[in-house]
C-alpha positions in Angstrom: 0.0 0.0 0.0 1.2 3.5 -0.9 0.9 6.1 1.5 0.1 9.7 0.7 3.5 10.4 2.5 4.9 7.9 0.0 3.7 9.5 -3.3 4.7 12.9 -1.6 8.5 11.3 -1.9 8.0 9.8 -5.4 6.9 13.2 -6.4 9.4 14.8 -4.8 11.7 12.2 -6.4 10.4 13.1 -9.5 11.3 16.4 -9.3 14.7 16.5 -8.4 15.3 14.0 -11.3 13.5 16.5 -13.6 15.7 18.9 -12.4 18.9 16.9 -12.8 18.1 15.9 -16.4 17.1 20.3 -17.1 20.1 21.7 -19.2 20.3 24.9 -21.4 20.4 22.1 -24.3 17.2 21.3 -23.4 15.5 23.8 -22.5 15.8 25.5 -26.2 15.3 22.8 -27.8 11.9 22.3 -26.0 11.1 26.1 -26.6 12.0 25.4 -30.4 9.5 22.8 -30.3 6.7 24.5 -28.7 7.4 27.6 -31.1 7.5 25.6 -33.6 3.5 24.5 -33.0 2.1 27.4 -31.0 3.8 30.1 -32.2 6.6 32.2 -30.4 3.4 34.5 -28.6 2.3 31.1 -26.9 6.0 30.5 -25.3 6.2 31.4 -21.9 8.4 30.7 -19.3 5.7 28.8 -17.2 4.6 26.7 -20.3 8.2 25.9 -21.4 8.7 24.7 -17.3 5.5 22.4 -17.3 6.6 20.7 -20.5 9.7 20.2 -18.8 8.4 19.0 -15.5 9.8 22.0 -13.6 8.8 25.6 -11.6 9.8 27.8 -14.0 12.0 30.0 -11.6 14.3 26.5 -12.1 14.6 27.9 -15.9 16.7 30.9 -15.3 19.5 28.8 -13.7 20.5 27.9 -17.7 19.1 31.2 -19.2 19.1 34.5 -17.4 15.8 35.9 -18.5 13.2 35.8 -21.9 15.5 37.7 -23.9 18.3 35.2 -23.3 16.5 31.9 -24.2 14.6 33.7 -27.1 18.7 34.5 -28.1 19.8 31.0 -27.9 16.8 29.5 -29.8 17.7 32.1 -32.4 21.4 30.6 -32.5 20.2 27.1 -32.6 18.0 27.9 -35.9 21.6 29.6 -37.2 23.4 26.3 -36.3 21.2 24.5 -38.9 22.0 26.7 -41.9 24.3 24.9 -44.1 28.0 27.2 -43.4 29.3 28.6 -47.2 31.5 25.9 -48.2 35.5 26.6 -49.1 35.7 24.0 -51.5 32.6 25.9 -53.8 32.8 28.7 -55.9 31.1 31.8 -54.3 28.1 31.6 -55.9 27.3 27.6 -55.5 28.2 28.3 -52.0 25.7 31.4 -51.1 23.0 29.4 -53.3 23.4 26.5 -51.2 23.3 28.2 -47.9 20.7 30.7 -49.3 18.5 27.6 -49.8 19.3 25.8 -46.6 18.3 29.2 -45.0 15.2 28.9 -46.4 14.7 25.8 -45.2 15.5 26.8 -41.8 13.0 29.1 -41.4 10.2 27.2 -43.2 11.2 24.5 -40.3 10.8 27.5 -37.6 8.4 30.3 -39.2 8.6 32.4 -35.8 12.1 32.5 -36.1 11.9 34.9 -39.5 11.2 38.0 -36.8 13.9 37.1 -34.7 16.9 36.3 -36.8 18.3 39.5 -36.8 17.0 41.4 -34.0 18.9 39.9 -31.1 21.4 42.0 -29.0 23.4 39.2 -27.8 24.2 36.6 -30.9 25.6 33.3 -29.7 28.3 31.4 -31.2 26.9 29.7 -34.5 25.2 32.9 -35.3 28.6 34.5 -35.6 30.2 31.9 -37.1 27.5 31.9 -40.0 27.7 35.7 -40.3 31.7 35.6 -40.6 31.8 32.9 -42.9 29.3 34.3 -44.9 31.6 37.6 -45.4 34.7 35.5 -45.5 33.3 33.7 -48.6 32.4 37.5 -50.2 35.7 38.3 -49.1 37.8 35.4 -50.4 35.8 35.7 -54.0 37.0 39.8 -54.1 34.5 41.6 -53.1 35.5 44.8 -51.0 34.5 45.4 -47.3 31.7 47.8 -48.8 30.4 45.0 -51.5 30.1 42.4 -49.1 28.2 44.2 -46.8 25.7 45.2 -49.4 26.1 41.6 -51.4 24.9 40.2 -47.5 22.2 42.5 -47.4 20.4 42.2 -50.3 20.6 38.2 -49.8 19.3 38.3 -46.8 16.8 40.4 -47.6 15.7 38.6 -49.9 15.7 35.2 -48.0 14.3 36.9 -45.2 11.4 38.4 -47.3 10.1 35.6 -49.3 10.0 33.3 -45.5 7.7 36.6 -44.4 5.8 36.3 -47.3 5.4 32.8 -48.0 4.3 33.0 -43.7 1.6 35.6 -44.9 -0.2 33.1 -47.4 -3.6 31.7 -46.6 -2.6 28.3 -48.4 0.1 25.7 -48.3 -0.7 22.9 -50.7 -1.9 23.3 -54.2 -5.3 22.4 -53.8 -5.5 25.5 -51.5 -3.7 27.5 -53.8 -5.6 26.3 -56.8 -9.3 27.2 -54.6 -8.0 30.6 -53.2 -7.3 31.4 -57.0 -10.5 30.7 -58.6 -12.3 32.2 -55.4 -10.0 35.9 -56.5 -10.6 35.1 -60.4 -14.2 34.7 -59.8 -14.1 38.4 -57.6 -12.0 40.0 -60.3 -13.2 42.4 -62.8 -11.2 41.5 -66.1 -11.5 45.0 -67.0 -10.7 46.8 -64.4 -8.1 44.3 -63.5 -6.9 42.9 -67.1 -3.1 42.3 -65.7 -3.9 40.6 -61.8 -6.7 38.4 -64.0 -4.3 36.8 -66.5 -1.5 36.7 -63.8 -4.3 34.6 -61.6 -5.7 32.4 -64.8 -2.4 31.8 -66.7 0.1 31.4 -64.3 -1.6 30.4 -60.4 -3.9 28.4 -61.6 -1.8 25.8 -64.2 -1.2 22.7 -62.8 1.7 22.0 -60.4 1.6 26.0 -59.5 3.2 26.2 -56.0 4.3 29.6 -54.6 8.0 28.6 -53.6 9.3 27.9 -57.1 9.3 31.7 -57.4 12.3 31.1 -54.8 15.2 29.8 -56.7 14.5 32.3 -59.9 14.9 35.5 -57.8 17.8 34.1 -55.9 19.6 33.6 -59.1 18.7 36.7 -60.6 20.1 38.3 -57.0 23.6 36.1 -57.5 23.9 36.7 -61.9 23.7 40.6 -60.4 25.7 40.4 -58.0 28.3 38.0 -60.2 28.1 41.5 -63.2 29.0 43.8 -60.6 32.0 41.9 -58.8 32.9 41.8 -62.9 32.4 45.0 -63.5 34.4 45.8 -60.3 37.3 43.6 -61.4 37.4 45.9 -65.0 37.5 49.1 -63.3 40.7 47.8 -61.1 42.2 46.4 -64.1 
């Protein structure tokens, strides 16, 4: 028989091994996850401790405050971006990372508003940033050019995550309805360019919004590739 002063010690048991097993390590990756499918607004500190088994106050012994854990899930996202690559050509490098970027924050939507608004980056977020201008660097782009070759990327990346987030559809059946609900509220004539878009383009078969994706990136990277060129001419 198990007596209420006997639960009270498995409980109590319970706890401290909850509390042995709590590690920064952890803890993000649980706030990842509950991010991930509630949204950053529905992270807390008191959620993220009952998924964990723990008071929340136990949190702040691996992460000083909100800010701080909200920082270190922000560097976790940046540790699963593919690095440029030394042993690729510039533009094959910032292509593949561009794309594994992408990836990144279609995994983790709520981190596209976060990325770069941190006051403390950690370690991989560094790491990515420096090797990202290294690789400008290395290929000849100036200080200057790499700054503004990093920009507009990231820009760009970042922009097409926030829009493709915006979209009331995901798979192509959605896409496909949503269109033929606009076509059908469209008035050709007063509209003659947003209807074709809508019926010759959205609505042929296989239509999916993130093919747009790789065309602009490669327009970005043939633009930036004439202007390191046209650099390179000027020197010479």
């Amino acid at each position: 028989m198990v007596t209420p002063a006997g639960n009270a010690g498995k409980a109590n048991k319970a706890d401290r091994s909850s509390r042995a097993r709590l590690s920064r390590e952890a803890i993000l990756r649980t706030a990842i996850m509950l991010a991930d499918s509630g949204g950053i607004d529905s992270l807390t500190m008191r959620r993220l401790g009952e998924e964990l088994g723990v008071e929340a106050m136990s949190l702040y012994n691996h992460v000083a405050n909100k800010e701080a854990l909200l920082n270190g899930m922000v560097d976790a996202v940046f540790g699963e971006i593919e690095l440029p690559s030394h042993s690729d050509d510039w533009k094959t490098a910032m292509r593949k990372r561009a794309v594994s970027f992408r990836a990144a924050l279609t995994r983790h939507p709520w981190a596209t508003g976060l990325t770069d608004s941190g006051t403390n980056p950690g370690p991989a977020t560094l790491r990515h940033h420096d090797r990202v201008i290294g690789t400008f660097r290395n290929a000849g782009f100036s200080v200057a050019m790499a700054a503004h070759a990093f920009a507009a990327l990231d820009s760009y990346i970042y922009g097409f995550a926030m829009q493709e987030k915006s979209l009331p559809f995901t798979t192509e059946e959605e896409t496909a309805a949503m269109a033929q609900i606009m076509l059908a509220q469209l008035a050709a004539n007063d509209y003659p360019y947003l209807a074709e878009l809508t019926a010759e383009h959205v609505l042929q078969p296989g239509y999916n919004y993130g093919d747009e994706f790789p065309l602009g990136l490669d327009l970005i990277l043939d633009g930036l590739e004439r202007w390191l060129t046209r650099a390179d001419d000027a020197i010479s």
